[in-house]
Residue frames as a rotation matrix with the C-alpha (Angstrom) as fourth column:
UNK 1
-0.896 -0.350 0.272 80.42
-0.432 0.827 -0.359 -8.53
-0.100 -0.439 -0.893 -4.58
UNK 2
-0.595 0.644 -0.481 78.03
-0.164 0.488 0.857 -11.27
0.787 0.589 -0.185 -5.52
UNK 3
0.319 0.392 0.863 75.53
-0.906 -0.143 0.399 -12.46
0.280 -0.909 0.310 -2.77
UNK 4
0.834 -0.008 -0.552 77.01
0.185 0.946 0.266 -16.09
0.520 -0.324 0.790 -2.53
UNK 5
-0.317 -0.947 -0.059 80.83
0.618 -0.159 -0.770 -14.21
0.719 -0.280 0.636 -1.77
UNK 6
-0.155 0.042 0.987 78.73
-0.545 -0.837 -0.050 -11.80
0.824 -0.545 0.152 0.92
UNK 7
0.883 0.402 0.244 77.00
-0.408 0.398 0.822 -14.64
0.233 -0.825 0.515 2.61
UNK 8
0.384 -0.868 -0.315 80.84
0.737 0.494 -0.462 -17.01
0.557 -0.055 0.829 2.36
UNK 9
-0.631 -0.634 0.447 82.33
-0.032 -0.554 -0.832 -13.64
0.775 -0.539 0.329 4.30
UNK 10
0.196 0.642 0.742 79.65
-0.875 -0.227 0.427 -13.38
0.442 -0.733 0.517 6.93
UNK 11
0.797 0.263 -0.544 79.86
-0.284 0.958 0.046 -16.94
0.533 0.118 0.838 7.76
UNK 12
0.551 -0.794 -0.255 83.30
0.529 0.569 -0.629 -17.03
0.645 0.212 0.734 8.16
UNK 13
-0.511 -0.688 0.516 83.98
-0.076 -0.561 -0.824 -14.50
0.856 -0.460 0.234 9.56
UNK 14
-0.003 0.898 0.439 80.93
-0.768 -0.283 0.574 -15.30
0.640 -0.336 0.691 12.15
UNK 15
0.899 0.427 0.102 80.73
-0.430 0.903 0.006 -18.86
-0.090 -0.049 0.995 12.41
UNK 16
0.876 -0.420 -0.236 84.17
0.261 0.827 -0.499 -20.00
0.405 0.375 0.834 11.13
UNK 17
0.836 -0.416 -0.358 86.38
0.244 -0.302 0.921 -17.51
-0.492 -0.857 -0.151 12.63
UNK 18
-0.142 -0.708 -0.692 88.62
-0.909 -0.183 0.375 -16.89
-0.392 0.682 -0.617 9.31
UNK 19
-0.539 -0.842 -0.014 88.37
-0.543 0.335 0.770 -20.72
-0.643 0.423 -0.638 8.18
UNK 20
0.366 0.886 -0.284 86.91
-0.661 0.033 -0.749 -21.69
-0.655 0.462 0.598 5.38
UNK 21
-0.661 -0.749 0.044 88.76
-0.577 0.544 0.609 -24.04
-0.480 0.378 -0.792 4.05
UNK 22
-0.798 0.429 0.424 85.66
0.400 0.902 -0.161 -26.79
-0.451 0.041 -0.891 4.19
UNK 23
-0.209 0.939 -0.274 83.30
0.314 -0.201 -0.928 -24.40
-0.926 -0.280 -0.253 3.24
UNK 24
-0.942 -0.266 0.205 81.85
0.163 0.173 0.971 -25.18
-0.294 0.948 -0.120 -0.01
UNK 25
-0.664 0.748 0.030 78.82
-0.405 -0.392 0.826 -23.82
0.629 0.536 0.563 -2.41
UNK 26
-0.017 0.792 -0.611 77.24
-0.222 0.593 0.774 -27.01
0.975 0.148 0.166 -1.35
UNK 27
-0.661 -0.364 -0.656 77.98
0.375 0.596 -0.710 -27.84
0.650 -0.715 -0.257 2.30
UNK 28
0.140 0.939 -0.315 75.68
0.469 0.218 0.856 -28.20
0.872 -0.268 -0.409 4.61
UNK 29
-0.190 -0.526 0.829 75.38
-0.389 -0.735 -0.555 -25.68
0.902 -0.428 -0.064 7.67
UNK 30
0.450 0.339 0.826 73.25
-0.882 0.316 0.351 -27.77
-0.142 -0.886 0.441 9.82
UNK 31
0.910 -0.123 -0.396 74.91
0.050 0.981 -0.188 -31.13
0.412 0.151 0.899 8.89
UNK 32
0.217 -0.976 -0.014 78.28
0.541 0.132 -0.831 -29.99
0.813 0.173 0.556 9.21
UNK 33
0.423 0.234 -0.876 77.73
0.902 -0.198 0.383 -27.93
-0.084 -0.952 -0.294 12.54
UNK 34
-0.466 -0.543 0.699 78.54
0.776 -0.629 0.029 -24.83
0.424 0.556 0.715 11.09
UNK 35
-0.723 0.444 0.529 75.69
-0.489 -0.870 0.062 -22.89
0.488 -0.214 0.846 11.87
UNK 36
-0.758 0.645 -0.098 73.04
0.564 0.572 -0.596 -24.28
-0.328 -0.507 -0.797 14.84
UNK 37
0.194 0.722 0.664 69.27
0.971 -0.236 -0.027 -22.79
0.137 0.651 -0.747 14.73
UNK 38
0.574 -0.030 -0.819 70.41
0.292 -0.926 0.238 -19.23
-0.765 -0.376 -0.523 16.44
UNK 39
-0.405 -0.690 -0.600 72.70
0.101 -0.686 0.720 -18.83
-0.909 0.231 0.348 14.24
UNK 40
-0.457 0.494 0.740 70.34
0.887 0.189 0.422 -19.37
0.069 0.849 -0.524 11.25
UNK 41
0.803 0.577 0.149 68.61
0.556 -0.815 0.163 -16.15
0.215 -0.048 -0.975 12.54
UNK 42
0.287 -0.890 -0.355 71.68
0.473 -0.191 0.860 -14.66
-0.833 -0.415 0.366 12.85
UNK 43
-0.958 -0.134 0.252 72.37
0.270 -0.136 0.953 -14.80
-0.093 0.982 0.167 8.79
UNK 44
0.221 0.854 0.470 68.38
0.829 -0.419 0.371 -13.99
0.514 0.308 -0.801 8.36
UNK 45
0.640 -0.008 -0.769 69.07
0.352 -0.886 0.302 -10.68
-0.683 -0.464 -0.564 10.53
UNK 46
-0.037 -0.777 -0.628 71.94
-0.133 -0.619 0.774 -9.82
-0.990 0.112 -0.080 8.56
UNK 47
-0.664 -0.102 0.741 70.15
0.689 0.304 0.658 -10.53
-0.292 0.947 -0.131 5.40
UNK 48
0.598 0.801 0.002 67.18
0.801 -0.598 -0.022 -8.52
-0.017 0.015 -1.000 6.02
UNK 49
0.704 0.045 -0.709 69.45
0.115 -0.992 0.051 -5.50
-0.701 -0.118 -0.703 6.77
UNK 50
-0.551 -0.794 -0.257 72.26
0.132 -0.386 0.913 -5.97
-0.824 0.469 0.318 4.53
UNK 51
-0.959 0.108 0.262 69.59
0.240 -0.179 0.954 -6.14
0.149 0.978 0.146 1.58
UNK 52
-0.741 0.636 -0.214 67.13
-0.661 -0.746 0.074 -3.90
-0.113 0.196 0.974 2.55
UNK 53
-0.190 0.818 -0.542 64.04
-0.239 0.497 0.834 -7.12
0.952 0.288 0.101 2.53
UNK 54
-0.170 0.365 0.915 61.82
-0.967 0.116 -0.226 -8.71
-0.189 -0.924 0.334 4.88
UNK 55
-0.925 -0.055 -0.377 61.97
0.034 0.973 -0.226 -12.85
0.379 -0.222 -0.898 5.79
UNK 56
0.095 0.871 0.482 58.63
-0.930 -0.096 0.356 -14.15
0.356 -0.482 0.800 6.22
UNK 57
0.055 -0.074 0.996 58.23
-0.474 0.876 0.091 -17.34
-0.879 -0.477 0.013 8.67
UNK 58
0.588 0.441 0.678 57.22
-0.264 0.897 -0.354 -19.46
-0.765 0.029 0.644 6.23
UNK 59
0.858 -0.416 -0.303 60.63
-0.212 0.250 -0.945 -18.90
0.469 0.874 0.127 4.29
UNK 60
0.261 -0.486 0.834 62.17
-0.934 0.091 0.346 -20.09
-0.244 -0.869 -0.431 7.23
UNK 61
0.954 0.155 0.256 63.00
-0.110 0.977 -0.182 -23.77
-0.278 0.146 0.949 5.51
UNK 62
0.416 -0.536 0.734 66.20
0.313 0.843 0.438 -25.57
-0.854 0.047 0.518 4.93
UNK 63
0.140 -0.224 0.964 65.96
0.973 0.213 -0.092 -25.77
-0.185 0.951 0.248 1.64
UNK 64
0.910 0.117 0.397 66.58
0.280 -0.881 -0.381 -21.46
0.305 0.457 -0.835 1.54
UNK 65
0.397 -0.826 0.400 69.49
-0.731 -0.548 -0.407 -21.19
0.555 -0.130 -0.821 3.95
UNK 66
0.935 -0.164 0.315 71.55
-0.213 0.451 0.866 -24.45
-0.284 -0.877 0.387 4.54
UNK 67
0.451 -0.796 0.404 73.93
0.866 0.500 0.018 -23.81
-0.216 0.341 0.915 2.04
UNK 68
-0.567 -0.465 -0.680 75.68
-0.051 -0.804 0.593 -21.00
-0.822 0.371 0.432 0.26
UNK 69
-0.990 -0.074 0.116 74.38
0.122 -0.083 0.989 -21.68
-0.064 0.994 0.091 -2.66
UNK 70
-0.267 0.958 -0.105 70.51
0.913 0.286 0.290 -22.08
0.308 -0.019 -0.951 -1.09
UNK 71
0.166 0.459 -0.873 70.68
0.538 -0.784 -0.310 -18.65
-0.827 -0.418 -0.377 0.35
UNK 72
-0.812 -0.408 -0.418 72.27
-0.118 -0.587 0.801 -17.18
-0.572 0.700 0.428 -2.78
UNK 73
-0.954 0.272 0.124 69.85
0.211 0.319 0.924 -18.51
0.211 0.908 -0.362 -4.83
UNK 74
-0.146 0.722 -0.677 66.90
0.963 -0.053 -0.264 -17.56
-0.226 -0.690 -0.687 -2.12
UNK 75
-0.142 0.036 -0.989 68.22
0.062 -0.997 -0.045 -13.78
-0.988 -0.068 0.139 -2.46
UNK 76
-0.996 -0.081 0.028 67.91
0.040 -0.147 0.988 -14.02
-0.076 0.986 0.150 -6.53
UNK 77
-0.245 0.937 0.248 64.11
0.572 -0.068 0.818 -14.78
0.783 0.342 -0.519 -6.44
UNK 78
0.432 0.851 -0.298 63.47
0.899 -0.432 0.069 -12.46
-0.070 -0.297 -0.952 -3.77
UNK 79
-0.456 -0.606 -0.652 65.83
0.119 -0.768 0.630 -9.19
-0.882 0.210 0.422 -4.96
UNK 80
-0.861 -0.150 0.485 64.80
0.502 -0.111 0.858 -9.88
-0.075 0.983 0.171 -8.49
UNK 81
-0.883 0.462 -0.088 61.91
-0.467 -0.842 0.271 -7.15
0.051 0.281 0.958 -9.87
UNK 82
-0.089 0.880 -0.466 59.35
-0.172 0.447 0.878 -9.68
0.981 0.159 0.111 -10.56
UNK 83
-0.175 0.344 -0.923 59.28
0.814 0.578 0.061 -11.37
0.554 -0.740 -0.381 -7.02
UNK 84
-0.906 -0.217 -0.363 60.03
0.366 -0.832 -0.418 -7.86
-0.211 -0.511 0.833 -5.41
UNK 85
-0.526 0.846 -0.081 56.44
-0.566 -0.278 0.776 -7.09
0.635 0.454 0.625 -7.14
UNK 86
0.294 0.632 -0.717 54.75
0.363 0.620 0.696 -10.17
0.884 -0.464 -0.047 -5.16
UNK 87
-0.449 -0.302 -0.841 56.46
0.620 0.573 -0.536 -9.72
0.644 -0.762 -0.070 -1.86
C-alpha cells in the first residue's frame, strides 16, 4: 500500500468514521473541518510510528499535512535515501 492510500485509511477511519466520499487527493483538512490542530498531531504520531521517522517542529507547516497528497508527498522526501542521509 502506497503512503497516500495509508494516510486516506487512517483518516477515515479516524476522522471520517468510514466516509470518504468528499475526501479527495486535494482537499483541504483544515478548510474542510476534517481534521482540527489535535488531530494534525494525531496523523504526525501515527506517521512517526507507522514509518519508523522523526517530525521535527519546524515541519510542522500546512503546506506538509493539509492534504493527502501534501503528506504523501512530505513522506517521499523524507523516506527517500538521499533525505534519510540529511535527517
Amino acid at each position: 500500500m502506497g503512503y497516500l492510500e495509508t494516510v486516506r485509511d487512517f483518516v477515515v477511519e479516524n476522522f471520517l468514521y468510514g466516509e470518504d466520499s468528499m475526501l479527495k487527493e486535494n482537499t483541504s483538512f483544515l478548510e474542510e473541518g476534517i481534521i482540527d490542530s489535535t488531530g494534525i498531531l494525531e496523523l504526525i504520531a501515527f506517521l512517526e510510528e507507522t514509518y519508523g521517522l522523526t517530525i521535527r517542529d519546524e515541519e510542522y507547516v500546512p503546506e506538509n499535512f493539509d492534504t493527502l497528497g501534501n503528506v504523501a508527498r512530505f513522506l517521499e522526501r523524507k523516506l527517500s535515501p538521499v533525505a534519510g542521509a540529511a535527517s
